[in-house]
Structure formats: C-alpha cells, structure tokens
PDB file as gemmi writes it, atoms N, CA and C in Angstrom:
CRYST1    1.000    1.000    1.000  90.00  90.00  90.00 P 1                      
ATOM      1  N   UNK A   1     -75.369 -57.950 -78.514  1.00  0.00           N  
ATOM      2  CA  UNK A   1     -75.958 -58.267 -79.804  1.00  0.00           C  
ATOM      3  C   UNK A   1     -75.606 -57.177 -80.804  1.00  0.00           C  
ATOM      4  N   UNK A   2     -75.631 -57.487 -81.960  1.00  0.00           N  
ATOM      5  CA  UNK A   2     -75.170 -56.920 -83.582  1.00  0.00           C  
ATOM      6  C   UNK A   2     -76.474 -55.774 -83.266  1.00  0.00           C  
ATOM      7  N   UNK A   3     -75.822 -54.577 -83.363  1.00  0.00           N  
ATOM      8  CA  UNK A   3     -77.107 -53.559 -83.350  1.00  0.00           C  
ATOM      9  C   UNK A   3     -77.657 -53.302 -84.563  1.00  0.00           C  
ATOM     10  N   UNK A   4     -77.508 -54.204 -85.362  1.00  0.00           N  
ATOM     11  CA  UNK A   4     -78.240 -54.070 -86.738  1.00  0.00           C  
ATOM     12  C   UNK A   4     -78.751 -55.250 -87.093  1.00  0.00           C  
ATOM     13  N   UNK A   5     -79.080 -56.292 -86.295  1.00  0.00           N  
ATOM     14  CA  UNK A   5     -79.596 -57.402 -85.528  1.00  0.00           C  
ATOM     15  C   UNK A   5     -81.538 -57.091 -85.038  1.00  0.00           C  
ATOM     16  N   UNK A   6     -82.402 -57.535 -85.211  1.00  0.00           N  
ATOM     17  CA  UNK A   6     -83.384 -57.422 -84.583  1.00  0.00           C  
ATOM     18  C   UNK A   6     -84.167 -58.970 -83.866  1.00  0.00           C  
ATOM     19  N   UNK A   7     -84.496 -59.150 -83.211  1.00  0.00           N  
ATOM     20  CA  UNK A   7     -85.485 -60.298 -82.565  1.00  0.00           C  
ATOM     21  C   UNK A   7     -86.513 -59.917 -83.748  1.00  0.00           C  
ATOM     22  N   UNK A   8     -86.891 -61.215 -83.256  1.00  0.00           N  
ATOM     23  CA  UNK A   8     -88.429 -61.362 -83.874  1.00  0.00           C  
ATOM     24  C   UNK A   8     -89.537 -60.814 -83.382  1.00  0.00           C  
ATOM     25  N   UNK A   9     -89.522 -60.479 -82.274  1.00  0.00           N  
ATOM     26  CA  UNK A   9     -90.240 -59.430 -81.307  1.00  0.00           C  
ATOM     27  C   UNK A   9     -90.017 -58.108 -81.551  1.00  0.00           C  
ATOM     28  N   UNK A  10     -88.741 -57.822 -81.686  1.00  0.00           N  
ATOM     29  CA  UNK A  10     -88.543 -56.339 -82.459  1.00  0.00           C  
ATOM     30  C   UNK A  10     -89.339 -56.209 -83.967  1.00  0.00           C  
ATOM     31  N   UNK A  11     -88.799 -56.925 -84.575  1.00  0.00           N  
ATOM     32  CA  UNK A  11     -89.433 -56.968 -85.724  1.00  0.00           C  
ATOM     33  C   UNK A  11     -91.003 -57.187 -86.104  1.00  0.00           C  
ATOM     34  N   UNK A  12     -91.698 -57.848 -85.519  1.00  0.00           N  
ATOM     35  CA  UNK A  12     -93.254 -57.838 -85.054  1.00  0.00           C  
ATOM     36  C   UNK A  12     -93.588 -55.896 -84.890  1.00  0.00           C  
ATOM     37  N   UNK A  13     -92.723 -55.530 -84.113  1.00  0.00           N  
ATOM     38  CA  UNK A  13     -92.841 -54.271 -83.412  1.00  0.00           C  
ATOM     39  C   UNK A  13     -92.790 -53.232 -84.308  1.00  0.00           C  
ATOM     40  N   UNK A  14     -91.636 -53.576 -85.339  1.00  0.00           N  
ATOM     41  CA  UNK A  14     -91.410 -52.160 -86.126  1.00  0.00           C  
ATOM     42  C   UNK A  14     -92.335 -52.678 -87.239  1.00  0.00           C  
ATOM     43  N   UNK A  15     -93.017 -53.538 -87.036  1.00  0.00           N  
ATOM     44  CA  UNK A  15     -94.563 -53.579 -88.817  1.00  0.00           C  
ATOM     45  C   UNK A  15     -95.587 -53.863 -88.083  1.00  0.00           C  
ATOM     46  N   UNK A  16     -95.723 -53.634 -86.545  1.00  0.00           N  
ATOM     47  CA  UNK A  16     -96.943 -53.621 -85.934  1.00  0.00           C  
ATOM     48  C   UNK A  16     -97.868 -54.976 -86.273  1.00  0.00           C  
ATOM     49  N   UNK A  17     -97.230 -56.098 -86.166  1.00  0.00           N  
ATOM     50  CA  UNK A  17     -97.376 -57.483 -86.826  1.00  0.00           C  
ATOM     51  C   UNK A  17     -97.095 -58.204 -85.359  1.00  0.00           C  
ATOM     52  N   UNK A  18     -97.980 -59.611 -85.233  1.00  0.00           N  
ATOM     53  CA  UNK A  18     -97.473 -60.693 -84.662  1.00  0.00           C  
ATOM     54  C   UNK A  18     -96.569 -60.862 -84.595  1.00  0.00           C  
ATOM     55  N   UNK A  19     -95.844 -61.572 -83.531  1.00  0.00           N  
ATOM     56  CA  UNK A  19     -95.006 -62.515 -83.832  1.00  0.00           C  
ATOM     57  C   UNK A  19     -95.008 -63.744 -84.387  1.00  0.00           C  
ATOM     58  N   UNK A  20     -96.575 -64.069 -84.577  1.00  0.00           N  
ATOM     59  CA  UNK A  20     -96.909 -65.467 -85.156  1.00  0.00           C  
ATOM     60  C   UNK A  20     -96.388 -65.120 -87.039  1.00  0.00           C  
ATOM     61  N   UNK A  21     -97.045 -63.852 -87.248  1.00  0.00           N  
ATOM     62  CA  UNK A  21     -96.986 -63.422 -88.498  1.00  0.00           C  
ATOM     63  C   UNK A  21     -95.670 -63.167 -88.846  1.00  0.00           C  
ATOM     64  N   UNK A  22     -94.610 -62.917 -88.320  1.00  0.00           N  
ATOM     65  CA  UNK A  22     -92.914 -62.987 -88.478  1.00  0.00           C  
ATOM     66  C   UNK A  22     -92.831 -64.296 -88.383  1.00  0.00           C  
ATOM     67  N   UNK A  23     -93.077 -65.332 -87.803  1.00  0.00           N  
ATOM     68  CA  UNK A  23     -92.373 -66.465 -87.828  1.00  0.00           C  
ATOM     69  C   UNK A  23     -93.055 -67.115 -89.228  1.00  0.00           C  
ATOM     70  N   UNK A  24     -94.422 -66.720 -89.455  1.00  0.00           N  
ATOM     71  CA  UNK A  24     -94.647 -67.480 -90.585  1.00  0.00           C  
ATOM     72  C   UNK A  24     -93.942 -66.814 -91.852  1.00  0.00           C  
ATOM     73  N   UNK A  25     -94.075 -65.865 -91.895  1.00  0.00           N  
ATOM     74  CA  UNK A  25     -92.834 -65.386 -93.491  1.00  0.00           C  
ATOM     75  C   UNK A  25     -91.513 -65.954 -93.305  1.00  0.00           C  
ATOM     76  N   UNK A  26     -91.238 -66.198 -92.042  1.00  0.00           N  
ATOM     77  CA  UNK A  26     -89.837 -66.710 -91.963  1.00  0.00           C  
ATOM     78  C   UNK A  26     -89.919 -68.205 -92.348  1.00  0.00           C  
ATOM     79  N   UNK A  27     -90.678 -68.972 -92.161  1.00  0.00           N  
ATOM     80  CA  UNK A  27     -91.118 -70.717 -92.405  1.00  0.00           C  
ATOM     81  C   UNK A  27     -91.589 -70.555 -93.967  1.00  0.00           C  
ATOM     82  N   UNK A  28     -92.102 -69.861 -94.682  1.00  0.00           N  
ATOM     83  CA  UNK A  28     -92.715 -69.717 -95.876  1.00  0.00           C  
ATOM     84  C   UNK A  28     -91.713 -69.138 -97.045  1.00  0.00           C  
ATOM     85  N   UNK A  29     -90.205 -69.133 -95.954  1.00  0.00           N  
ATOM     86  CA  UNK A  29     -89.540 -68.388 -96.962  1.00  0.00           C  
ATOM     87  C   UNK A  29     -89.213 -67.157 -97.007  1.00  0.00           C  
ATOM     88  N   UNK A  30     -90.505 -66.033 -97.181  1.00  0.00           N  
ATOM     89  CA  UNK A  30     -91.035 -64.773 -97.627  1.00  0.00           C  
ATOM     90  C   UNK A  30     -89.946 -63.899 -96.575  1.00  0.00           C  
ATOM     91  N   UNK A  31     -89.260 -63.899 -95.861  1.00  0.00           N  
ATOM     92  CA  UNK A  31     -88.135 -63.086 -95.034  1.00  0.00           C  
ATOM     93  C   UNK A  31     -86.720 -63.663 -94.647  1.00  0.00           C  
ATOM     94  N   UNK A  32     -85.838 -63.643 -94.850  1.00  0.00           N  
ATOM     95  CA  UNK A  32     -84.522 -63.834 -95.230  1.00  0.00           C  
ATOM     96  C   UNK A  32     -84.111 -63.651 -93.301  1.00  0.00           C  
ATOM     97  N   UNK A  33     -83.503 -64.679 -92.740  1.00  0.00           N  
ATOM     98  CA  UNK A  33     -83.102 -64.686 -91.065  1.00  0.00           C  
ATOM     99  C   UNK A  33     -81.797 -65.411 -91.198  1.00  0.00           C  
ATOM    100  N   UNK A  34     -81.020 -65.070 -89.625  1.00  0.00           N  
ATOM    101  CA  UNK A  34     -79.768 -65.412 -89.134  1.00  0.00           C  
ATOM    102  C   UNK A  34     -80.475 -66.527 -87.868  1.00  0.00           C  
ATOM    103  N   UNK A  35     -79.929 -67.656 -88.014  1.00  0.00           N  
ATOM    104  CA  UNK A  35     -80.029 -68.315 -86.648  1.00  0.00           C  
ATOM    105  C   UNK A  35     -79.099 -68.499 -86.321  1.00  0.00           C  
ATOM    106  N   UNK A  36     -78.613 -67.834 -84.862  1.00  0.00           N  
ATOM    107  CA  UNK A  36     -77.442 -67.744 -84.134  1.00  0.00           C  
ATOM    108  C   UNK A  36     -77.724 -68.270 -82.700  1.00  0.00           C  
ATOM    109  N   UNK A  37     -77.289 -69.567 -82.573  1.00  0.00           N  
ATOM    110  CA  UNK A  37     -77.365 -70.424 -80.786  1.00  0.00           C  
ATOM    111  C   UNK A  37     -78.506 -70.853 -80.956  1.00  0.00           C  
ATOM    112  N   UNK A  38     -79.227 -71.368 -81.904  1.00  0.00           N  
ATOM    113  CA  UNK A  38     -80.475 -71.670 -81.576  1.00  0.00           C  
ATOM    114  C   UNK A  38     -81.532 -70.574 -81.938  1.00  0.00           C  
ATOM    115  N   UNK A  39     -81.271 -69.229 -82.232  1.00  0.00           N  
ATOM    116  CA  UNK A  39     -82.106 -67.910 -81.839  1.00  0.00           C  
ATOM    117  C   UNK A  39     -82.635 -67.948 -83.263  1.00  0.00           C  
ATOM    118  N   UNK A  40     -83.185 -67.176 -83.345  1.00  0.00           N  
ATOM    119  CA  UNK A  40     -83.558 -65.650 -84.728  1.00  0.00           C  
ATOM    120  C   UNK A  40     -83.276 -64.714 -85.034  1.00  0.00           C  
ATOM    121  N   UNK A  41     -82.579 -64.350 -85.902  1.00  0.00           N  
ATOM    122  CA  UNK A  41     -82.449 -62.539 -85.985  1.00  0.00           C  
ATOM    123  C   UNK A  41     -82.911 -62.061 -87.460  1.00  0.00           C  
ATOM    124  N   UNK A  42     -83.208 -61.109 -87.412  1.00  0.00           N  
ATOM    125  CA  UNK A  42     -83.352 -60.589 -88.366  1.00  0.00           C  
ATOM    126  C   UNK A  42     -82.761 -59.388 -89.103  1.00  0.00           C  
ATOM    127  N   UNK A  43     -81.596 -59.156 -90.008  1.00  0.00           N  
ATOM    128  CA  UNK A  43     -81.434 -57.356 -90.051  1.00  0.00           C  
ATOM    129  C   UNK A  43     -81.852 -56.893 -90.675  1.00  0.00           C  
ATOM    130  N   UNK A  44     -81.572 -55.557 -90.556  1.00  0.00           N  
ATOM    131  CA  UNK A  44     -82.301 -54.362 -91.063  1.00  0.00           C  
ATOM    132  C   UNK A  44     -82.619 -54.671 -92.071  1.00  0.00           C  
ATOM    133  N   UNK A  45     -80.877 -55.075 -92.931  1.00  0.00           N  
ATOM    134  CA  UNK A  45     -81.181 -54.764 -94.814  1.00  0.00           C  
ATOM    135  C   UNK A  45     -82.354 -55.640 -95.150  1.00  0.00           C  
ATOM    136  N   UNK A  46     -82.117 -57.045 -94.235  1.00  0.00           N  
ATOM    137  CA  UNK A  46     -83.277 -57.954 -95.147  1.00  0.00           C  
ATOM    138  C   UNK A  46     -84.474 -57.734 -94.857  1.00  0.00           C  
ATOM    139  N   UNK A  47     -84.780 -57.075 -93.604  1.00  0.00           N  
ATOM    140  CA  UNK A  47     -86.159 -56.164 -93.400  1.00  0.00           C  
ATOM    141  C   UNK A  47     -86.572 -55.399 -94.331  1.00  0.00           C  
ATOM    142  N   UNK A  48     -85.536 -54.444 -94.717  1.00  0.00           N  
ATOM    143  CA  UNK A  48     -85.712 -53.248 -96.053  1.00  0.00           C  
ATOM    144  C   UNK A  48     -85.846 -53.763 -97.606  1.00  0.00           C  
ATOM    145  N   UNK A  49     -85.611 -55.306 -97.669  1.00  0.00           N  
ATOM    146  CA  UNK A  49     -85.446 -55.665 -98.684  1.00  0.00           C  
ATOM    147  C   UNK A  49     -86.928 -56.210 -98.614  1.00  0.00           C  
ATOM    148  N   UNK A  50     -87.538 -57.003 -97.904  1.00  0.00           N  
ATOM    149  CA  UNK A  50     -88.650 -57.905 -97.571  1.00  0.00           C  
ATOM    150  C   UNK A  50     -89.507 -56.576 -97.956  1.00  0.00           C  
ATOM    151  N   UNK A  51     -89.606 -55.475 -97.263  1.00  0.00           N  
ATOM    152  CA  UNK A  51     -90.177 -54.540 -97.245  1.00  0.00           C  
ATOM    153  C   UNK A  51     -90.742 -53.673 -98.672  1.00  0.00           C  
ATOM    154  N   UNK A  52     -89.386 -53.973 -99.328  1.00  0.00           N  
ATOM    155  CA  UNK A  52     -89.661 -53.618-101.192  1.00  0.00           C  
ATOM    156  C   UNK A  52     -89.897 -54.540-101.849  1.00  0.00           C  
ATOM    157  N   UNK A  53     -89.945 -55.503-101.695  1.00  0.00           N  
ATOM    158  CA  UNK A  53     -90.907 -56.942-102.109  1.00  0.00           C  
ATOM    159  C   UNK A  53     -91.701 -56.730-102.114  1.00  0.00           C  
ATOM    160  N   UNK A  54     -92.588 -56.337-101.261  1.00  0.00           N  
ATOM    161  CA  UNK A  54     -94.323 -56.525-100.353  1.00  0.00           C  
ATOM    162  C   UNK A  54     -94.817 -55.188-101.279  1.00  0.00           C  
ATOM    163  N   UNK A  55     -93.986 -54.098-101.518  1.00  0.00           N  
ATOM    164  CA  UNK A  55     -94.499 -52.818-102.231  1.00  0.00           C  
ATOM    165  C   UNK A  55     -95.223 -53.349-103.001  1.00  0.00           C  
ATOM    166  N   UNK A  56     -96.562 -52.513-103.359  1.00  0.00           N  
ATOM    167  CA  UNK A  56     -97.569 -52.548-104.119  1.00  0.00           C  
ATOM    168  C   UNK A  56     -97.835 -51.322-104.581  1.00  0.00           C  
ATOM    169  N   UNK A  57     -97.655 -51.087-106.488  1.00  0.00           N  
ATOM    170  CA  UNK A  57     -97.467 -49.778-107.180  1.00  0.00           C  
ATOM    171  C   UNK A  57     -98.939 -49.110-106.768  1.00  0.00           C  
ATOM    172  N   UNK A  58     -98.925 -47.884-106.728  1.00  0.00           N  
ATOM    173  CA  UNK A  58    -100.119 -46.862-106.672  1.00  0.00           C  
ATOM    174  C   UNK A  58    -100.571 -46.816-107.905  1.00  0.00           C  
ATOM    175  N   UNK A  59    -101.891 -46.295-108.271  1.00  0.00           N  
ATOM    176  CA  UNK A  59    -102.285 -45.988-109.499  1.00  0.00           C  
ATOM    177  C   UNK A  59    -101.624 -44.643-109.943  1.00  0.00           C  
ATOM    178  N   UNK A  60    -101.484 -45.023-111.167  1.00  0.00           N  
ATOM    179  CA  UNK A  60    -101.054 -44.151-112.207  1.00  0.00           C  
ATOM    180  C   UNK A  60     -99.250 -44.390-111.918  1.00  0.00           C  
ATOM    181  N   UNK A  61     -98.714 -45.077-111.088  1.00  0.00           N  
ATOM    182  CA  UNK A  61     -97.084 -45.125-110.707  1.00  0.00           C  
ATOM    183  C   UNK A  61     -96.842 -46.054-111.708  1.00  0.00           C  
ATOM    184  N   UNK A  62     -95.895 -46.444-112.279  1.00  0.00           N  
ATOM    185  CA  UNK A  62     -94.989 -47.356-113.445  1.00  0.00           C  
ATOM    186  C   UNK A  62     -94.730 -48.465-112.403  1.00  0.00           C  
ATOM    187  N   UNK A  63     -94.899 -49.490-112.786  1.00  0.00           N  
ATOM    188  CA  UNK A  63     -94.613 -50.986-111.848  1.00  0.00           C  
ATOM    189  C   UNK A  63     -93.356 -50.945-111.958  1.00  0.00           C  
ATOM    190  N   UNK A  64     -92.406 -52.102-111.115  1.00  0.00           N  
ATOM    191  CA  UNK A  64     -91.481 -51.893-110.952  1.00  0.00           C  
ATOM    192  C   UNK A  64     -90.822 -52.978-112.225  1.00  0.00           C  
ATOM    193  N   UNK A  65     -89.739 -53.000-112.788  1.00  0.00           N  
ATOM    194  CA  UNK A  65     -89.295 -53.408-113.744  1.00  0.00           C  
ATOM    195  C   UNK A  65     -88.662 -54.455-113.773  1.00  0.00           C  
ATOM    196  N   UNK A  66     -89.106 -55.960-114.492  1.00  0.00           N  
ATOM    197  CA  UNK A  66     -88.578 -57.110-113.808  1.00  0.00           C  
ATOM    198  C   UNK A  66     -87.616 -57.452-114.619  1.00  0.00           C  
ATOM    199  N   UNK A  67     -86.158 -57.843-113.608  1.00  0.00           N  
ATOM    200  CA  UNK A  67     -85.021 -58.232-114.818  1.00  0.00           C  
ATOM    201  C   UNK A  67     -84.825 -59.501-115.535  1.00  0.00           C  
ATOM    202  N   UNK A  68     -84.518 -59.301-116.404  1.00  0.00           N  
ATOM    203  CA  UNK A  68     -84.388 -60.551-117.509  1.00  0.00           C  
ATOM    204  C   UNK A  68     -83.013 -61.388-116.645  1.00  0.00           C  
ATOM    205  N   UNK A  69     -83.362 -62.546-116.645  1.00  0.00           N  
ATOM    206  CA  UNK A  69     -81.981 -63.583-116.134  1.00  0.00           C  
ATOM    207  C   UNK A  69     -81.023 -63.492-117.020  1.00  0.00           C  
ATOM    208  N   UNK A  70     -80.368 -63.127-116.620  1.00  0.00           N  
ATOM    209  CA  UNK A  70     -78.505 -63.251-117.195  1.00  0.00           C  
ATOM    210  C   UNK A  70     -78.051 -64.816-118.140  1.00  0.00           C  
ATOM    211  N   UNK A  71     -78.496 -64.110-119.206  1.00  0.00           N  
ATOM    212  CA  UNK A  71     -78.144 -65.405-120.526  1.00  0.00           C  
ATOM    213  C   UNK A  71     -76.610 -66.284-120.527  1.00  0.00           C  
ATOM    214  N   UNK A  72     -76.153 -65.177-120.156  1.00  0.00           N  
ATOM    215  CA  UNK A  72     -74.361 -65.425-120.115  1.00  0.00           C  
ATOM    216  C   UNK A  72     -73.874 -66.816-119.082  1.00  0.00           C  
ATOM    217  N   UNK A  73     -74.810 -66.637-118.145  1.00  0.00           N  
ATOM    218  CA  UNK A  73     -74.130 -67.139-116.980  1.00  0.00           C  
ATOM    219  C   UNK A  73     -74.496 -68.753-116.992  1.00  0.00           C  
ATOM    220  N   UNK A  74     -74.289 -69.158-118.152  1.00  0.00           N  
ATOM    221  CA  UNK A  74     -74.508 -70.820-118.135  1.00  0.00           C  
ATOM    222  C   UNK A  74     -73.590 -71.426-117.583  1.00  0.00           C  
TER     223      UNK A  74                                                      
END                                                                             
C-alpha cells in the first residue's frame, strides 16, 4: 500500500474518532477518499486539508479570509 495512503481505521486512530465517525464525513461529503478494489483510503493531504476546514479561530485571532470566486472564469 501507498504509504501516504491511510485506512479508515488508521484514520479513526490518528483523530481518536470512530470509525463510524470517518465513514460518516466520508458519506456526508465532509472528507475527500480514494476507493481502490472496493476499499477506502484516505491521504494525508486530504486529512490535512479536512483538518483546516474543521479549524475554529481562537479569540482575539483574525478569521480566516474567504476568497471571492474568480469573475474571469465564465
């Protein structure tokens, strides 16, 4: 396996989460997966990406800055 590849069991593991709770962000959308043979995977980046999604600013921190859609690209 792709060592930058995780199960859904791994991934449960590294956010100390279900596996029920990985499969539902994965059905809801909310986490970005590879199905390979039938399987699940998950990598890192879209872990790290899912992960800065979910961020929630601290007080007194500047929210994060939302981009305007690209006018051009009609």
């Amino acid at each position: 396996m792709h060592p930058e590849l995780l199960t859904i069991k791994q991934t449960a593991e590294e956010l100390g989460r279900s596996t029920d709770f990985i499969r539902n962000e994965i059905n809801r959308k909310h986490l970005a997966h590879h199905r390979l043979g039938g399987r699940i995977f998950i990598s890192r980046d879209d872990l790290t990406a899912y992960l800065k999604r979910s961020r929630v600013a601290a007080f007194g921190e500047s929210p994060r800055k939302k981009l305007k859609p690209d006018c051009a690209a009609v």
